[in-house]
N, C-alpha and C positions, 0 to 999 in steps of 0.2 A: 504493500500500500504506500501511495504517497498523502503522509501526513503534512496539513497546509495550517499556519496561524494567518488567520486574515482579519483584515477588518470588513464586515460585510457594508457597513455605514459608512465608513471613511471614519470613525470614533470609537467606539468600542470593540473590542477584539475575539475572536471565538475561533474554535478549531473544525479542521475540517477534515475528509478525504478527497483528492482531485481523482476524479473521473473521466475518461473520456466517451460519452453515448453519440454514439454514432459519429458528425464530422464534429460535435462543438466539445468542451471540452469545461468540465462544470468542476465547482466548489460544494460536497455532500455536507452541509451541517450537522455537526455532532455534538451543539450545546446540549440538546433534550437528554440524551444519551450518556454524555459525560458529566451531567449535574445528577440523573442517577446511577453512577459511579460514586460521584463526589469530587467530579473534577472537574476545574474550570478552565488549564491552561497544560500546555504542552507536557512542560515540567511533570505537571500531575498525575496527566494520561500516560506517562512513561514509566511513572513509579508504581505501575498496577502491574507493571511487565506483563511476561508473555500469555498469560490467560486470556488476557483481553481482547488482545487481537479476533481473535476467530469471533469472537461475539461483536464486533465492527466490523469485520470485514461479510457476516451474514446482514448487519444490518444495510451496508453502503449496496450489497446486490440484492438482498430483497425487499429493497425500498424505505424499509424500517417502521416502527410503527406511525401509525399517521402521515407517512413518507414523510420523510424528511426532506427540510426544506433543502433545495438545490439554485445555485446562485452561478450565472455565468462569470467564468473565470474572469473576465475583462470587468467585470460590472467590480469587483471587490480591490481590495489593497491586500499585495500580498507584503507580509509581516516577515521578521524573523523566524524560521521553528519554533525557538523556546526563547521567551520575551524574558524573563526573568532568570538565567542559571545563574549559579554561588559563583561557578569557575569556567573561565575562559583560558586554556593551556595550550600552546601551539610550540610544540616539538620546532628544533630548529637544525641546520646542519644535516637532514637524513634523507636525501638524497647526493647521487655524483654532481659535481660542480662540473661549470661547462667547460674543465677540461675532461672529464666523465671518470674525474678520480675520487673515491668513495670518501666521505670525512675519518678519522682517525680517532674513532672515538669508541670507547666499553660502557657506552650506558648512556640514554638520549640525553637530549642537553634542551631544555626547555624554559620559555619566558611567559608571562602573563598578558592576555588584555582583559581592559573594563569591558563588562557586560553594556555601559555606556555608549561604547563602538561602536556597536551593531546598527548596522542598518537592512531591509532587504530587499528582494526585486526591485531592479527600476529604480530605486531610490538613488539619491547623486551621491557621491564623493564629496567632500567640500576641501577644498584646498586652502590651506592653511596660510597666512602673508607672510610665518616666518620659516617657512622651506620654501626652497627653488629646486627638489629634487624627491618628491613621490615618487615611490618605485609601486609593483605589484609582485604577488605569489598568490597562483591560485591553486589552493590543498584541497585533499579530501579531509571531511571531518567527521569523526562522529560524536553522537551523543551517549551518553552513562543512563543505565535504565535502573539499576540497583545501587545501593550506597555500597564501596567497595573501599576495602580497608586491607592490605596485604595478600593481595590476589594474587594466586598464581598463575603463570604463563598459561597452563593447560585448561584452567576455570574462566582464562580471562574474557573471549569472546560471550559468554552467556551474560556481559554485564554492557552489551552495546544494545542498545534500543534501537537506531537507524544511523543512517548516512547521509552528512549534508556537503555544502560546496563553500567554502571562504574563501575569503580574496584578501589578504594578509596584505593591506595597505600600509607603507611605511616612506616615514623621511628619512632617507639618507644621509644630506647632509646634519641634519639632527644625531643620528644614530650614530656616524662618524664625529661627534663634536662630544661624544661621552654620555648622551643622556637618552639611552636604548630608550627607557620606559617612556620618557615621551616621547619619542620617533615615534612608535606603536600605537600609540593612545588619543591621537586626538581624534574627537567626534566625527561619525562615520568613517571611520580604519580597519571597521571590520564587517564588511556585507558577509550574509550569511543564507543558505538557503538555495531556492527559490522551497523546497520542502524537505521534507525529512523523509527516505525512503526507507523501511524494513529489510531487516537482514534476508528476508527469504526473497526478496524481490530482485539483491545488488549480486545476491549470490559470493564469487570471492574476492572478499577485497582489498586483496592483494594480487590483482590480475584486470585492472581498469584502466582505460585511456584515460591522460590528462591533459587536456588542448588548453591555452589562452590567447582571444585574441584582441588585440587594440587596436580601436580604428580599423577593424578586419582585418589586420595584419594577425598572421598565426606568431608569437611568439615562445609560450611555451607546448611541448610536444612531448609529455614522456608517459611513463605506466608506473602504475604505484605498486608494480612488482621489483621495481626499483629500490626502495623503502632498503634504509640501513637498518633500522628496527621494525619489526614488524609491527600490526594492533595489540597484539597479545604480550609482548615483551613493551610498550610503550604503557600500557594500564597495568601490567606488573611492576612497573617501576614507578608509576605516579604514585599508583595507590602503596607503594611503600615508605613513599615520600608523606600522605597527605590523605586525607580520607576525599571520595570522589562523590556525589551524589546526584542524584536522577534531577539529569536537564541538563549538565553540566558539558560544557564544549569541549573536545580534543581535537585540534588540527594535526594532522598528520606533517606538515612540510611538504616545501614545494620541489618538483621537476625544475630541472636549469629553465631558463629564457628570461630570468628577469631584464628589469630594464637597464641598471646600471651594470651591469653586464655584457652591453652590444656594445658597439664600436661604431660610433663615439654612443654614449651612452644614451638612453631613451628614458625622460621621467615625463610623468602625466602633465598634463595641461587643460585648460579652462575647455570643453566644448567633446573632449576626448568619452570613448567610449568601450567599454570593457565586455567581454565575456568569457567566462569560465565555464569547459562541457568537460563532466567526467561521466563516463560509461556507465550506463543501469543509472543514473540518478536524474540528466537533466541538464542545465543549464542555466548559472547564474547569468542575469546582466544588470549591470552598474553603467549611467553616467558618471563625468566630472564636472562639477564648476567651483570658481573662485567663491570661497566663503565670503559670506559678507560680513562687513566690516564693524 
């Protein structure tokens, strides 16, 4: 299934499944559904884990009760997946640099963003007036469905809910001046989404393409069978570090193409246009424009 946070009003926010019936392609609402559960938000519906499913995915094909309301895709705002997680952790380093030599490293090396970040589909980038050099990385991610606390490599997949798409927005020259955490951090630097797709849907994932393009230029190009750490060995090491809990983001890290990388280097600009497609999930896209002032 692909789970969708939207706004159907353009103001309050509710969860959905995207459907496609016949050529159009709809938003299944599942407030009635997940208010009896006792859930109101992504977060929620994913900390009921895997039983749930099969009782959504009977209601989204057999209408549900009173069918449930269905909302053309275009008519709604789509949201982040999960509007609220504790943690936002994005692995760094774990893939080949684009001389396609591996990092040298015994154990992932990860940094944080604010849940603040987030923006989703369609939504813009806002450029910041004290960087001249936004870069992109577009990961795979996923979300935590259980609270997990010293998890083992071999238990660790049963603690992923689904798979979303981030675009690991970053200033450079920030990042290069010593102050990592804000390069990372400023308001929309973390689009996220377009939904959240289920493990039984993305199948293995560590065997996905990972495209981005700017401006329809293709820049990055690889497969997250590439991955120096894999899903299982990245959530055995977090959660040894930290306890992890259901909503909470994992970015995998990015395939080479970023932009300070090419020659001469390529950073975002006012009018530019983004998209990130990984296999079995979709495709994000992001504008840019100059924040205002």
């Amino acid at each position: 299934m692909r789970l969708v946070s939207f706004a159907p009003d353009h103001s309050s926010s509710a969860v959905g499944v995207v459907a496609d019936e016949g050529a159009a392609r709809v938003v299944v609402d599942l407030s009635t559904p997940m208010a009896e559960l006792g859930a109101s938000r992504m977060e929620e519906l994913v900390a009921l884990d895997g039983p749930v499913w099969p009782k959504i995915r009977d209601l989204v094909e057999g209408g549900g009760p009173d069918n449930l309301p269905r909302h053309p895709i275009e008519s709604v705002t789509i949201l982040p997946p999960v509007l609220r997680p504790f943690q936002m952790l994005f692995v760094r380093a774990n893939y080949p640099g684009p001389d396609g030599v591996k990092p040298d490293l015994d154990r992932p090396a990860f940094f944080s963003k604010l849940p603040s970040a987030m923006i989703g589909e369609d939504a813009d980038i806002l450029l910041p007036a004290m960087s001249s050099q936004p870069d992109w990385e577009g990961e795979l991610a996923f979300v935590i469905g259980r609270r997990a606390s010293h998890v083992s490599k071999e238990d660790a997949m049963g603690y992923v809910a689904g798979y979303t798409i981030t675009n690991d927005i970053t200033a450079r020259d920030i990042q290069a001046s010593g102050e990592p955490t804000l390069a990372k951090n400023f308001r929309t630097f973390a689009p996220l989404g377009p939904w959240l797709v289920t493990p039984d849907e993305v199948g293995d994932p560590h065997d996905l393409t990972i495209k981005q393009w700017v401006n329809g230029t293709l820049f990055q190009d690889g497969s997250t069978e590439d991955m120096l750490f894999d899903i299982p060995e990245i959530i055995s090491f977090l959660s040894s570090v930290t306890d992890l809990y259901p909503g909470d983001v994992i970015a995998t890290g990015a395939p080479a193409g970023i932009g300070k990388h090419q020659e001469p280097p390529v950073f975002l600009a006012d009018g530019d246009t983004l998209r990130v497609e990984i296999e079995g999930i979709g495709a994000l896209n992001n504008g840019v424009r100059t924040a205002p002032v």
